[in-house]
VEXMARLUM-891234 format. One record per atom (N, C-alpha, C): residue number from 0; residue in one letter; atom name; x, y, z. Coordinates in nm, 3 decimals. Layout:
{seq = NUM | type = A | atom = CA | xx = X | yy = Y | zz = Z} .
...
//
This chain:
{seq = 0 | type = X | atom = N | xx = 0.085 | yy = -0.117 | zz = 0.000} .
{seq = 0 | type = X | atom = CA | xx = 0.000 | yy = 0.000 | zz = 0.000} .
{seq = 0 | type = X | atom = C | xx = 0.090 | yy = 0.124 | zz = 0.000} .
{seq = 1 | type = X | atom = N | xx = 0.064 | yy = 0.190 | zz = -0.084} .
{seq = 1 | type = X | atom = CA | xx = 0.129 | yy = 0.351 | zz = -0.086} .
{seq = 1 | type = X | atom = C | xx = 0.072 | yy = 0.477 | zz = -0.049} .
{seq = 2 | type = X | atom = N | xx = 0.140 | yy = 0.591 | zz = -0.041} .
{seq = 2 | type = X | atom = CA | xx = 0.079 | yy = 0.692 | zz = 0.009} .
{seq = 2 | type = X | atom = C | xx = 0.168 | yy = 0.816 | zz = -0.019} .
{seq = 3 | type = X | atom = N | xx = 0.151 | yy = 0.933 | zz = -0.030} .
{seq = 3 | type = X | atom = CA | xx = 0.187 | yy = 1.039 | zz = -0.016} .
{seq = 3 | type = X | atom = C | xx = 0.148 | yy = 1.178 | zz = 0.039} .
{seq = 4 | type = X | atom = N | xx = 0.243 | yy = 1.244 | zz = 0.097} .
{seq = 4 | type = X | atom = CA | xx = 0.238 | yy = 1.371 | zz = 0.196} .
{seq = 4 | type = X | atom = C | xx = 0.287 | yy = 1.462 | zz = 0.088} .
{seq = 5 | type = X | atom = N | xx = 0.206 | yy = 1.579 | zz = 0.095} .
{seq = 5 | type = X | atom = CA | xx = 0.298 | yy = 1.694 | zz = 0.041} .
{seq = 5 | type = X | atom = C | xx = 0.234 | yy = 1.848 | zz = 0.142} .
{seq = 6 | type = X | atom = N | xx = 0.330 | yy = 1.955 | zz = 0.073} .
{seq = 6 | type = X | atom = CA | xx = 0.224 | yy = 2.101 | zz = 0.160} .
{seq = 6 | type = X | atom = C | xx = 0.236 | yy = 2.178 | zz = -0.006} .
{seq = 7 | type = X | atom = N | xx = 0.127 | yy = 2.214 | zz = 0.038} .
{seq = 7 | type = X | atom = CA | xx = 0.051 | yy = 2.334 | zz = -0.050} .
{seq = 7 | type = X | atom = C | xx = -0.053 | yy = 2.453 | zz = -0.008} .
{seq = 8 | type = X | atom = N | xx = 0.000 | yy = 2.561 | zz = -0.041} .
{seq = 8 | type = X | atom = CA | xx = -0.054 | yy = 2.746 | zz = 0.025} .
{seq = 8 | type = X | atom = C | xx = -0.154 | yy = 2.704 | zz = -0.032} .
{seq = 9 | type = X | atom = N | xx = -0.275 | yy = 2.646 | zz = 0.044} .
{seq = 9 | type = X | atom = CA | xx = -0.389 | yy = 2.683 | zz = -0.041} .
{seq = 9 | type = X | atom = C | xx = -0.447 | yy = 2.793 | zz = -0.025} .
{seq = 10 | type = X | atom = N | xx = -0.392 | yy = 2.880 | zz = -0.160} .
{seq = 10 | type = X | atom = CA | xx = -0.461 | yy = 3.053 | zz = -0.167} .
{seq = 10 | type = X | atom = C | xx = -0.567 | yy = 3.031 | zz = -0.290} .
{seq = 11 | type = X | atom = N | xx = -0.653 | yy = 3.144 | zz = -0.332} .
{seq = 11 | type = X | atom = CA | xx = -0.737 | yy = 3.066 | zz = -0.392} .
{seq = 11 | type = X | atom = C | xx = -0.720 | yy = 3.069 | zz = -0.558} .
{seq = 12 | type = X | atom = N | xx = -0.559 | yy = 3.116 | zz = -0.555} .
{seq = 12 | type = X | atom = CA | xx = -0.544 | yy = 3.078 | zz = -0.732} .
{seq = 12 | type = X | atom = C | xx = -0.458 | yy = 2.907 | zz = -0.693} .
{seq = 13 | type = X | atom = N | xx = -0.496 | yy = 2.847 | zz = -0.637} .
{seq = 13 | type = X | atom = CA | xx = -0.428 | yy = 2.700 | zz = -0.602} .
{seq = 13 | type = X | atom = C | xx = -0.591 | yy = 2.640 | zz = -0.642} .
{seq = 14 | type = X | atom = N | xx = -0.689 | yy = 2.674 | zz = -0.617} .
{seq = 14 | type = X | atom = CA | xx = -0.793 | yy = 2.595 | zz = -0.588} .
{seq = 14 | type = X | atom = C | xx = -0.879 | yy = 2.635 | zz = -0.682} .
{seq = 15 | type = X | atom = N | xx = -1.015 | yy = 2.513 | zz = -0.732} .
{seq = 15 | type = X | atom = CA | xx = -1.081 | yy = 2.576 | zz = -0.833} .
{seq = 15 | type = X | atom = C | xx = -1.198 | yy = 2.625 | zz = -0.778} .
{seq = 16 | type = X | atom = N | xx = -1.292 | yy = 2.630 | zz = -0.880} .
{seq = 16 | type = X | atom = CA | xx = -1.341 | yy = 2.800 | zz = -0.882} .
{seq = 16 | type = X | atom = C | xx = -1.483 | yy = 2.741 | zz = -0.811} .
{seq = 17 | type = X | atom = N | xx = -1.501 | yy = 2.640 | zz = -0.814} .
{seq = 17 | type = X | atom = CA | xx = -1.662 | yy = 2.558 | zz = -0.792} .
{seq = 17 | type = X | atom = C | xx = -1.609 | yy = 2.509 | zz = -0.636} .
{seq = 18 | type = X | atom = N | xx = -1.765 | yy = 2.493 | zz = -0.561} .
{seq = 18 | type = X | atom = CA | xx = -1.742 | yy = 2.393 | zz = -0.421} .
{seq = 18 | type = X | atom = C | xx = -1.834 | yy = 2.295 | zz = -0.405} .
{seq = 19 | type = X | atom = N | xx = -1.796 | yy = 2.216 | zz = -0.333} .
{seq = 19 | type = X | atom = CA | xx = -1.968 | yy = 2.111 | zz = -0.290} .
{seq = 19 | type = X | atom = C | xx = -2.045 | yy = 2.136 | zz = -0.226} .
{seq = 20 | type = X | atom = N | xx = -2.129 | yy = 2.100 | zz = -0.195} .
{seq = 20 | type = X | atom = CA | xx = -2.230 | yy = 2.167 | zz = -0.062} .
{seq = 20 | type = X | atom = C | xx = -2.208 | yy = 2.161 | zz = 0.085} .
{seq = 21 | type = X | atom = N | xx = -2.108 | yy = 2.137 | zz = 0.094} .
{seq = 21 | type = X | atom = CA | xx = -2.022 | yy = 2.176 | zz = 0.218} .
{seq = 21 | type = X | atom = C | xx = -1.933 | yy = 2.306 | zz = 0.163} .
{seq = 22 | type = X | atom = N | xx = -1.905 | yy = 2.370 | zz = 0.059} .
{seq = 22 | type = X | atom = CA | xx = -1.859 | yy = 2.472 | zz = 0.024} .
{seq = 22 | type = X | atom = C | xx = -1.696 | yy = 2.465 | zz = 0.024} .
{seq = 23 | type = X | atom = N | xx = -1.687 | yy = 2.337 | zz = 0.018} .
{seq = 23 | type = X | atom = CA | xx = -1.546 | yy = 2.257 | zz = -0.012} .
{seq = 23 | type = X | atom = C | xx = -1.455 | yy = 2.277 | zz = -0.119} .
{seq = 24 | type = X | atom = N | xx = -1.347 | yy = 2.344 | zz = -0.105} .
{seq = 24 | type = X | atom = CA | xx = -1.296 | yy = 2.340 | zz = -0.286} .
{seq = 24 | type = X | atom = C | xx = -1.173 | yy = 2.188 | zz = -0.287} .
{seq = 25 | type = X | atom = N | xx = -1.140 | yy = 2.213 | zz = -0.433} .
{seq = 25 | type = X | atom = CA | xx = -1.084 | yy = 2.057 | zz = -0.441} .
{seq = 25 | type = X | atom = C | xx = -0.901 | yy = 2.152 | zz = -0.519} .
{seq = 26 | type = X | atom = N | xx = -0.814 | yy = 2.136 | zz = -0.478} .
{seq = 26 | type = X | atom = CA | xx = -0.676 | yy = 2.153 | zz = -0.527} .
{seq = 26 | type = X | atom = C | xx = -0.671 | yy = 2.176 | zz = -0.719} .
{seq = 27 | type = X | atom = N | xx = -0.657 | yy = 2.263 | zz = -0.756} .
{seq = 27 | type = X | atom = CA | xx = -0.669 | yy = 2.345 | zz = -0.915} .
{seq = 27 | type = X | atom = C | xx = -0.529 | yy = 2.239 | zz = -0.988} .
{seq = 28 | type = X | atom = N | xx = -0.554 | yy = 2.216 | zz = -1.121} .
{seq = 28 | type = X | atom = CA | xx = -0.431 | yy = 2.147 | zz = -1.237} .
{seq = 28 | type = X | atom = C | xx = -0.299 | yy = 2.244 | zz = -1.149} .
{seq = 29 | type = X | atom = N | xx = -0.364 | yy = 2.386 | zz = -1.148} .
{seq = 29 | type = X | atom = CA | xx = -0.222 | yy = 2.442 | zz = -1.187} .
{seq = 29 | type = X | atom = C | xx = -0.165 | yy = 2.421 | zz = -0.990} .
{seq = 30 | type = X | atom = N | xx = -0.255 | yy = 2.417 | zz = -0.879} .
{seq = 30 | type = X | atom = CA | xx = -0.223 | yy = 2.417 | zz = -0.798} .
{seq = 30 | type = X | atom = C | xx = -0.164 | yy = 2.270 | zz = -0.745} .
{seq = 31 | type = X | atom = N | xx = -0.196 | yy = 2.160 | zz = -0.804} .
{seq = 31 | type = X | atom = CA | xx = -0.095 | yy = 2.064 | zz = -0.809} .
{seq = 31 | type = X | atom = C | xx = 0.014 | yy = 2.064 | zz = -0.844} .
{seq = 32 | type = X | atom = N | xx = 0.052 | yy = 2.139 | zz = -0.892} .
{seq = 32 | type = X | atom = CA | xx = 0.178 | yy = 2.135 | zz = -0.993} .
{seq = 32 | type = X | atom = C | xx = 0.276 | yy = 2.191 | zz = -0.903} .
{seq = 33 | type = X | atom = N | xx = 0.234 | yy = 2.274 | zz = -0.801} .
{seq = 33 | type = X | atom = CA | xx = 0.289 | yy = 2.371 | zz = -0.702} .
{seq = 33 | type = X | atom = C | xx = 0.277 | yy = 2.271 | zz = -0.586} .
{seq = 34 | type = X | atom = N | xx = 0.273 | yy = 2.115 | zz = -0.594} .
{seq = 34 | type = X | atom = CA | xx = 0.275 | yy = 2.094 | zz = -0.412} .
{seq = 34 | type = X | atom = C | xx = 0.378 | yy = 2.057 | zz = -0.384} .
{seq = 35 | type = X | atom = N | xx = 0.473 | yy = 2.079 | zz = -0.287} .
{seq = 35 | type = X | atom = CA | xx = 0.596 | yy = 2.042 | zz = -0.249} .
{seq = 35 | type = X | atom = C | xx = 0.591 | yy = 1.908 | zz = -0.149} .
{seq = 36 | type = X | atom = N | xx = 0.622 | yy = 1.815 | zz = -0.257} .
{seq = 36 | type = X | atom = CA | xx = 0.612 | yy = 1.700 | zz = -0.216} .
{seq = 36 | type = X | atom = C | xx = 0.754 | yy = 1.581 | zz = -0.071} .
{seq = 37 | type = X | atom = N | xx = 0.657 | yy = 1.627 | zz = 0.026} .
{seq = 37 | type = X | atom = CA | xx = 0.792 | yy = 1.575 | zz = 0.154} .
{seq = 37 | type = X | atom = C | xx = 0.802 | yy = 1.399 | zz = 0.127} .
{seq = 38 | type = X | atom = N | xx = 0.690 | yy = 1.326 | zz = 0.076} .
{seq = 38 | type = X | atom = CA | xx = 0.677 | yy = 1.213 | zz = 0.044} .
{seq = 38 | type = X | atom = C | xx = 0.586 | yy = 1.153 | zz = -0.074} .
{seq = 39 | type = X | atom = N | xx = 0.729 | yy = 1.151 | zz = -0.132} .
{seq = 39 | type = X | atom = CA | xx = 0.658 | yy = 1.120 | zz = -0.286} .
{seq = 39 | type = X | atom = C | xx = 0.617 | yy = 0.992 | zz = -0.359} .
{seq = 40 | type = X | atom = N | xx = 0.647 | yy = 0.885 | zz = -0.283} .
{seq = 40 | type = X | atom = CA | xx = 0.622 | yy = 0.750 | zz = -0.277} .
{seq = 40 | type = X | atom = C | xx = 0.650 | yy = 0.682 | zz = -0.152} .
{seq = 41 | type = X | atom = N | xx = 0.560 | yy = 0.696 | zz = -0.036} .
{seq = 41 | type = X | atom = CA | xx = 0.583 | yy = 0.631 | zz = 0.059} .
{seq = 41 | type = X | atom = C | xx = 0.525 | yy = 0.471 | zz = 0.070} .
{seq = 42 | type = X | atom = N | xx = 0.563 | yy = 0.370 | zz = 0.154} .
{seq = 42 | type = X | atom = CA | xx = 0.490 | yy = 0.253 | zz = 0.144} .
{seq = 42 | type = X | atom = C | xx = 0.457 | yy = 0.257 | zz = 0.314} .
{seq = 43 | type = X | atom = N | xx = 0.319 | yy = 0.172 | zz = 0.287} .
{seq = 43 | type = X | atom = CA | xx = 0.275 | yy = 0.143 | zz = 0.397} .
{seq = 43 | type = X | atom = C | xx = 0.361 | yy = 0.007 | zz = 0.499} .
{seq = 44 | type = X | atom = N | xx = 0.436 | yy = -0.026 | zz = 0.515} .
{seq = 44 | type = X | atom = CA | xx = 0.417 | yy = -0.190 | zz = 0.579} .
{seq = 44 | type = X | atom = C | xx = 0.360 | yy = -0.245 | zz = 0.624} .
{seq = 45 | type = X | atom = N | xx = 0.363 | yy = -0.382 | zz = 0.590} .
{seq = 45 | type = X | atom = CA | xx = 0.269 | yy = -0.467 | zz = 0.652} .
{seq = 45 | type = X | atom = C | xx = 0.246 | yy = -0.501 | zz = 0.831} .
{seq = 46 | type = X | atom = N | xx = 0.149 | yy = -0.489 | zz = 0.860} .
{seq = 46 | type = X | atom = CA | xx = 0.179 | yy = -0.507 | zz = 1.058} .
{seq = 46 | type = X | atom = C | xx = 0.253 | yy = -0.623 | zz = 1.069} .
{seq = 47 | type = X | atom = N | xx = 0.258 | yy = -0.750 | zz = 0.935} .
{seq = 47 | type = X | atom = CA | xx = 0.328 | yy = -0.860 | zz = 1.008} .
{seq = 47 | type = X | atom = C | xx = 0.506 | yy = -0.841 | zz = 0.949} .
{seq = 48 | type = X | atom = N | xx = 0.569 | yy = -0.731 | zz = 0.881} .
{seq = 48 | type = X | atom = CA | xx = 0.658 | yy = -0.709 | zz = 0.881} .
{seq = 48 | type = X | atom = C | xx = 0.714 | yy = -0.613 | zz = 0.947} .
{seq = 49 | type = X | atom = N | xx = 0.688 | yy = -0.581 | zz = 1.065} .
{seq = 49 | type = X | atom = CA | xx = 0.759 | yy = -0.461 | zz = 1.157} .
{seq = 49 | type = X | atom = C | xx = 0.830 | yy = -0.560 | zz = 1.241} .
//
């Protein structure tokens, strides 16, 4: 299983322009492009390999 961490300013030229009905926005093409990724392919391990 994999996973990744990154940080991103979400200001609102990062995010698009629509929300859900929670008034939620979702991360913009161009604001992905901008996330500074601390983990860019992490793996999960298995509990029976620790």
């Amino acid at each position: 299983m994999f996973f990744q961490a990154g940080l991103l300013r979400a200001n609102p030229d990062m995010l698009t322009k629509g929300s859900n009905q929670d008034k939620k926005k979702s991360v913009s093409a161009v604001g992905k492009q901008h996330i500074k990724w601390l983990i860019p392919n992490g793996k999960i391990p298995k509990i029976s390999d620790l």
